[in-house]
Backbone as a printed PyTorch tensor [residue, N CA C, xyz], in Angstrom:
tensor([[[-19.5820,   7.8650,   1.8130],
         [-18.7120,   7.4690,   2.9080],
         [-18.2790,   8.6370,   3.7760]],

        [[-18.5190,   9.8380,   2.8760],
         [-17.9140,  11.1140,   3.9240],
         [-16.3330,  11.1520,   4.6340]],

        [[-15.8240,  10.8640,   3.3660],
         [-14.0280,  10.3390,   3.8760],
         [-13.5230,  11.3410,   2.8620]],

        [[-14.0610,  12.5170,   2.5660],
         [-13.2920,  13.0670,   1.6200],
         [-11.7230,  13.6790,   2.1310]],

        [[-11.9250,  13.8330,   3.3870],
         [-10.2220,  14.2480,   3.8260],
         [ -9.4810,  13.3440,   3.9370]],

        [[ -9.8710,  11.6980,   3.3550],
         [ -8.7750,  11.1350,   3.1750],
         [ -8.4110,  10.7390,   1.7240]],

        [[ -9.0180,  11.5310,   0.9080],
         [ -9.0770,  11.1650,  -0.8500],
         [ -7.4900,  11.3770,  -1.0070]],

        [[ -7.1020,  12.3210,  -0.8940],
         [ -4.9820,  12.8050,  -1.2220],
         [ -4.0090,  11.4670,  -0.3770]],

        [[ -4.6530,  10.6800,   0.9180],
         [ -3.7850,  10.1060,   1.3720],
         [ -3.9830,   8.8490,   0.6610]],

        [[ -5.6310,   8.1200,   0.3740],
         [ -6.1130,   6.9660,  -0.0380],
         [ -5.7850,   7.0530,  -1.6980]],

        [[ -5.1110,   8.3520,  -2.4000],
         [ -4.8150,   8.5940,  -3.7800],
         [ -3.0440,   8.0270,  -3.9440]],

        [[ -2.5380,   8.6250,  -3.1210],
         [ -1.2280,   8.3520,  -3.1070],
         [ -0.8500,   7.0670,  -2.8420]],

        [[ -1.3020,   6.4810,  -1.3500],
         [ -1.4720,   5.1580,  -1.4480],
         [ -1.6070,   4.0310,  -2.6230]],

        [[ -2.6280,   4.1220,  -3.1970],
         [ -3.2850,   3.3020,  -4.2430],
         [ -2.0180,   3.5300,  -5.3140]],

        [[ -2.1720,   4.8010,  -5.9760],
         [ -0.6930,   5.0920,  -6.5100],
         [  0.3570,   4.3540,  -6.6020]],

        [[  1.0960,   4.2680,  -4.9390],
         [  2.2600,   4.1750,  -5.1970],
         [  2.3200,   2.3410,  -4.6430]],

        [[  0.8730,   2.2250,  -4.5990],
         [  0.7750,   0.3610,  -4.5150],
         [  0.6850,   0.0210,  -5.9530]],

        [[ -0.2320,   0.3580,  -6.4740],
         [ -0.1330,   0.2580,  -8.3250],
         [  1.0510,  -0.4000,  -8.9750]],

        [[  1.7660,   1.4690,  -8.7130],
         [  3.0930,   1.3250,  -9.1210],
         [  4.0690,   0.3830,  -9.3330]],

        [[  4.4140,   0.0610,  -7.4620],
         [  5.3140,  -0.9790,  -7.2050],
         [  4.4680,  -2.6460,  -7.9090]],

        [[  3.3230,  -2.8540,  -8.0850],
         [  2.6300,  -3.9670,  -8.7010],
         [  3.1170,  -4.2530,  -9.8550]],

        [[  3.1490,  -3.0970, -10.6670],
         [  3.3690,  -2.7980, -12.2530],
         [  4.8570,  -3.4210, -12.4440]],

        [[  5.7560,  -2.6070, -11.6490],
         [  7.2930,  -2.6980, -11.8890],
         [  7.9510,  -3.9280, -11.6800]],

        [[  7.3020,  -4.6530, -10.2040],
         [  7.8600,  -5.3990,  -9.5810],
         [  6.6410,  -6.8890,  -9.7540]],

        [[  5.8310,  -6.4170, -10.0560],
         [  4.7280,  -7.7750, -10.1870],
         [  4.7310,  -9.0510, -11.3680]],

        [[  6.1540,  -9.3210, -11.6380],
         [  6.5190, -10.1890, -12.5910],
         [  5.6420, -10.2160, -13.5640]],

        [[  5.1700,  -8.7990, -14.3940],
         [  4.7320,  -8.9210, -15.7690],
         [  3.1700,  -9.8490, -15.4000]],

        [[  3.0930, -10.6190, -14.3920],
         [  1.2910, -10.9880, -14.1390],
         [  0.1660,  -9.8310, -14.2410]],

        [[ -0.9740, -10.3830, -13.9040],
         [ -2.0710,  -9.4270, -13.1330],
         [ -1.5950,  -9.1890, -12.2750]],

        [[ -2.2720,  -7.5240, -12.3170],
         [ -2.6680,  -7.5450, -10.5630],
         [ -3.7860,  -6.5140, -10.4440]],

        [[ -3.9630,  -6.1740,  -9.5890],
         [ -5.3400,  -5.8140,  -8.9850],
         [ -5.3750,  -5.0700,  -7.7320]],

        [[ -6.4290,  -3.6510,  -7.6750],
         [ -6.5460,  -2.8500,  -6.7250],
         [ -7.7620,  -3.0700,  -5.7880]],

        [[ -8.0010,  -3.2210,  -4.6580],
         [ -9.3450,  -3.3950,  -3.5520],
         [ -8.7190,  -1.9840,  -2.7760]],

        [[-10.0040,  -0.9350,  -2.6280],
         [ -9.9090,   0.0380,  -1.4230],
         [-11.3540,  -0.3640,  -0.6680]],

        [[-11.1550,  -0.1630,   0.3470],
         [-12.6420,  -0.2070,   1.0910],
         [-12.4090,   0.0920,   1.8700]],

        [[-13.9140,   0.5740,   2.7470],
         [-14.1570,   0.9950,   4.1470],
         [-13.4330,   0.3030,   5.5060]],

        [[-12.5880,   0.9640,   6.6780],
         [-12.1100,  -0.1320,   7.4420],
         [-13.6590,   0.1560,   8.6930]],

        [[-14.0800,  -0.6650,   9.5220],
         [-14.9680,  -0.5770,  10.2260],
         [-14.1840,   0.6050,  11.4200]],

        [[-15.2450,   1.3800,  11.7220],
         [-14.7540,   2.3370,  13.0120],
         [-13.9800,   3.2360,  12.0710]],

        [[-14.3140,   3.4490,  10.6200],
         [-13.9660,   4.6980,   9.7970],
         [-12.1670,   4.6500,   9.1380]],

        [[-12.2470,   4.9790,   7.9360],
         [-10.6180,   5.2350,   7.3100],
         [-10.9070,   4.0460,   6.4760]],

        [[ -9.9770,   4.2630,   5.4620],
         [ -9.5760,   3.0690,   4.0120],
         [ -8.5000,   2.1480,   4.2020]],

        [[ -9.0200,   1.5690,   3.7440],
         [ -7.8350,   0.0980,   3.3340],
         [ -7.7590,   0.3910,   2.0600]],

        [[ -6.7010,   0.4430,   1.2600],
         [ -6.2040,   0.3560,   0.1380],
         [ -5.2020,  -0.7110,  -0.2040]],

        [[ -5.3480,  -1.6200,  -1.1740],
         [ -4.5680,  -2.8410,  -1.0870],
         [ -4.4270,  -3.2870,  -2.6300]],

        [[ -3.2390,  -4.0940,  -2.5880],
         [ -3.1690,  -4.3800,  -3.9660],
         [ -2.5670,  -5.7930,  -4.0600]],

        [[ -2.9640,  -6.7390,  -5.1170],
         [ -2.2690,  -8.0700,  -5.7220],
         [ -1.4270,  -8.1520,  -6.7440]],

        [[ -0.6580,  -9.0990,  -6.3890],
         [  0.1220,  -9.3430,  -7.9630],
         [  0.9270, -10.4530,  -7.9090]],

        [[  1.5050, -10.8700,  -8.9960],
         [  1.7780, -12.0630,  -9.5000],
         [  3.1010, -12.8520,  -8.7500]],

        [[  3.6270, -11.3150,  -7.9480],
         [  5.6120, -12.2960,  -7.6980],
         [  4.8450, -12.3480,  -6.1850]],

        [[  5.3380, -13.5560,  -5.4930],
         [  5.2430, -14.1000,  -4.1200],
         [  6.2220, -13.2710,  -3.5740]],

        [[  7.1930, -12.4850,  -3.9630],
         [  8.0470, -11.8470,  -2.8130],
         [  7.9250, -10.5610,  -2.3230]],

        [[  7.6700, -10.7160,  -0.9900],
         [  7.1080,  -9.4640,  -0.2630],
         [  8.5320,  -8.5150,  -0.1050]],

        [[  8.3480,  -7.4800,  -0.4270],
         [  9.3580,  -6.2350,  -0.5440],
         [  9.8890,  -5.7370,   0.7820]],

        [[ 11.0910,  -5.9950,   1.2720],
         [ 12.0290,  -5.4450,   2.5100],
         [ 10.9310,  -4.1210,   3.2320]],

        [[ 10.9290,  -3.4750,   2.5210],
         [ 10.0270,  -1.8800,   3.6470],
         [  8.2340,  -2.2140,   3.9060]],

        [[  7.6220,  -4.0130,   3.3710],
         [  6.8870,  -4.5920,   4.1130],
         [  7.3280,  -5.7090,   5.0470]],

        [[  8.2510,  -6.0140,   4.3790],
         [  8.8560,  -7.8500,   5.2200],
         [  9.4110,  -7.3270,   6.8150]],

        [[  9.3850,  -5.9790,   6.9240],
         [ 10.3570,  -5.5740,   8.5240],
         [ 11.7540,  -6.0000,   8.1480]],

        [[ 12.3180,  -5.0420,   6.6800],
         [ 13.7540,  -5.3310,   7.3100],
         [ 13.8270,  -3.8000,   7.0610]],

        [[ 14.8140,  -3.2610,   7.5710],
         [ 15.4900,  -2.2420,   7.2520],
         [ 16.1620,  -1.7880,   6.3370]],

        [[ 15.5180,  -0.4660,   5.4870],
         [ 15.8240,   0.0900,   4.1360],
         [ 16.5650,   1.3890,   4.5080]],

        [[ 17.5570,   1.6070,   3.7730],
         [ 17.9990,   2.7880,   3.8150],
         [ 17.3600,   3.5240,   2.7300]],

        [[ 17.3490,   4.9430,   2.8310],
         [ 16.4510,   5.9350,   2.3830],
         [ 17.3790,   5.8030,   0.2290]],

        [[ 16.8820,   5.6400,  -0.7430],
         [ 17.5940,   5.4210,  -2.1200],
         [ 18.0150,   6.9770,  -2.3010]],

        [[ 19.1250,   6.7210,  -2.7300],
         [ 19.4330,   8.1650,  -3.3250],
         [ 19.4710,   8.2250,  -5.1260]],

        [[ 18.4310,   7.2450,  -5.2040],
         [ 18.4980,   7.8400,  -6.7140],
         [ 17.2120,   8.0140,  -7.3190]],

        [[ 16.5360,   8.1620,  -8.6750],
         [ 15.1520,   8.2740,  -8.5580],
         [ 14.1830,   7.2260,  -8.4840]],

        [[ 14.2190,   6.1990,  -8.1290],
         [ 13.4580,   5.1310,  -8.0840],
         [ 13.8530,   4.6960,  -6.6710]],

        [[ 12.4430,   4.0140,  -5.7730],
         [ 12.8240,   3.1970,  -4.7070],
         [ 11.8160,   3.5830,  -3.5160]],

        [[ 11.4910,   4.8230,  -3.9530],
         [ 10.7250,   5.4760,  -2.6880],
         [  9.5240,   5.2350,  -2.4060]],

        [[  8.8670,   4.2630,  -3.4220],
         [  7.2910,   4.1730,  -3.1970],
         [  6.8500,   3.7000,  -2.1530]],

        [[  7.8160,   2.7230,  -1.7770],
         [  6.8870,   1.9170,  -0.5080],
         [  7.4310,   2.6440,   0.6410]],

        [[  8.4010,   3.7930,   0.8240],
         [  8.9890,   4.1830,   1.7260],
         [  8.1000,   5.1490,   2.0380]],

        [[  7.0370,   6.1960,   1.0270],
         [  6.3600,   6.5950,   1.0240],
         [  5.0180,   6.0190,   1.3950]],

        [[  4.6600,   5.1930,   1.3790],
         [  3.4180,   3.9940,   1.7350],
         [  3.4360,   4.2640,   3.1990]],

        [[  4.4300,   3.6880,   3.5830],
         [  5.0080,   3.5680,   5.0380],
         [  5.1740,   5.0780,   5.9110]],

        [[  5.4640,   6.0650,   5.2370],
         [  4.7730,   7.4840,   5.9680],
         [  3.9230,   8.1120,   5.9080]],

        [[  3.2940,   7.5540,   4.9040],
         [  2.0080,   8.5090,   4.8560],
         [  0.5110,   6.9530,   5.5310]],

        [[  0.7670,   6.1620,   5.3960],
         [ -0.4540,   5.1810,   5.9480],
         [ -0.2780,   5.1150,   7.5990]],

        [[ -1.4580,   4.8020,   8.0390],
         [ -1.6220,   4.4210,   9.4710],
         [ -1.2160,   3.4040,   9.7620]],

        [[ -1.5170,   2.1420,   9.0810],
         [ -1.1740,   0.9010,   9.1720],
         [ -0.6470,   0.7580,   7.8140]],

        [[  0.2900,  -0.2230,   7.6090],
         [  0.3550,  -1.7110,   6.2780],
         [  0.6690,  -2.6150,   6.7610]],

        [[  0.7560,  -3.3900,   5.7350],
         [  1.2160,  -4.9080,   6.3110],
         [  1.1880,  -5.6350,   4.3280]],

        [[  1.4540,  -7.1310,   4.6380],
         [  1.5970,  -7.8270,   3.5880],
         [  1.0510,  -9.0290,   3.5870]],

        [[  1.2660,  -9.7200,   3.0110],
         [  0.9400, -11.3990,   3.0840],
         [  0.7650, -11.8520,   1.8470]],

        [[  1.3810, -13.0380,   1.8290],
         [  1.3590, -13.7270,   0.7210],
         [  0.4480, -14.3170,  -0.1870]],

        [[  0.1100, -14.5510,  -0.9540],
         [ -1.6040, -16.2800,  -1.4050],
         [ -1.2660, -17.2660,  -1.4860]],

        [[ -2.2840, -17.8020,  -1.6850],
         [ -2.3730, -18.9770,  -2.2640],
         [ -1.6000, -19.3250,  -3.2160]],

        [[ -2.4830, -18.4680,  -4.1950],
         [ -1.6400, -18.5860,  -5.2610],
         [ -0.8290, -17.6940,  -5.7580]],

        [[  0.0550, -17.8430,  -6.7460],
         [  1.5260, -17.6290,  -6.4310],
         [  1.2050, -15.8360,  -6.5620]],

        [[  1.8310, -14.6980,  -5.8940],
         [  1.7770, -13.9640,  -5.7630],
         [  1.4560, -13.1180,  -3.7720]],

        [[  1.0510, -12.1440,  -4.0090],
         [  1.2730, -10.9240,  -2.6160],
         [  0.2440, -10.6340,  -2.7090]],

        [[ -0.3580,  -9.6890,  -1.7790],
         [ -0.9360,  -8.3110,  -1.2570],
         [ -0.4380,  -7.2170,  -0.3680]],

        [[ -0.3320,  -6.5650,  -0.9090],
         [  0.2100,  -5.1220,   0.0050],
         [ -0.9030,  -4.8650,   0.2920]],

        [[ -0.8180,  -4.1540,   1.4160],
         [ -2.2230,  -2.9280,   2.0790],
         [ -1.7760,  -1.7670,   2.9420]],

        [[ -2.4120,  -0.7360,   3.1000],
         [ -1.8860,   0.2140,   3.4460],
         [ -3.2940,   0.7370,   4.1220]],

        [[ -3.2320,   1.3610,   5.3480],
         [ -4.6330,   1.6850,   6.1300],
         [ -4.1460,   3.4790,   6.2050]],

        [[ -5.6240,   4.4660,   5.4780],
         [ -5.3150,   5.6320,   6.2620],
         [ -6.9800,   6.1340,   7.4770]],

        [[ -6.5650,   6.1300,   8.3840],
         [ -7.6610,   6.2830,   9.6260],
         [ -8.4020,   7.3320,   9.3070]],

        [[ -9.5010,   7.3000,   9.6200],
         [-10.4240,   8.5580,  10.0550],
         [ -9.9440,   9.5050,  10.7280]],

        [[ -9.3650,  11.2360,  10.7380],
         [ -8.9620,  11.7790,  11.7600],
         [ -9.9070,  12.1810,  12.9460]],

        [[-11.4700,  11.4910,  13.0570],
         [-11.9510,  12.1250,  13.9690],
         [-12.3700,  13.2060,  14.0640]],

        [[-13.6720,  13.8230,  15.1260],
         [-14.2280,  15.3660,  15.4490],
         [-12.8680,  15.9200,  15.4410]],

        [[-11.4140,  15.3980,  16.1030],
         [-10.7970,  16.4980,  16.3530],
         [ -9.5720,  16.6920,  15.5120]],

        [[-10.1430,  16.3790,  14.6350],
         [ -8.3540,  16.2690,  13.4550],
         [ -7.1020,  14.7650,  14.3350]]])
């Protein structure tokens, strides 16, 4: 794929989608998809079992946690180009998180 300068952003990503799956994914499955986005950069995305999409995807406003837990998706959200969410079918989410190709010119 020749995307190796995005391995640290598409690592962290995946990471800290995992993560929040694990903690918050009501004890279900869940499941990681990264792939190619067309016109270059990763999609990294993840499923899981609770239908409720998390405030720092839903567009509400989070204040920054001051304690050690909370920051993953706040981190998602500065380091990706794009995310977004959406719900399934069946009962459960997907998070995704896009990091772009930087291009000939960085």
């Amino acid at each position: 794929y020749e995307l190796d300068e995005l391995t640290p952003t598409a690592e962290l990503l995946a990471s800290e989608l995992v993560t929040n799956a694990h903690l918050y994914g009501d004890g279900g499955p869940y499941g990681l998809r990264v792939g190619e986005r067309p016109g270059g950069g990763l999609r990294v995305g993840v499923w899981d079992a609770n239908p409720q999409i998390p405030p720092p995807f839903a567009g509400v406003p989070v204040q920054a946690p001051q304690g050690e837990r909370g920051r993953g998706l706040m981190l998602v959200q500065a380091c990706a180009d794009r995310y977004g969410a959406y719900t399934l079918q069946r009962p459960g989410k997907y998070l995704w998180a896009e990091c772009a190709h930087p291009g000939p010119y960085g």
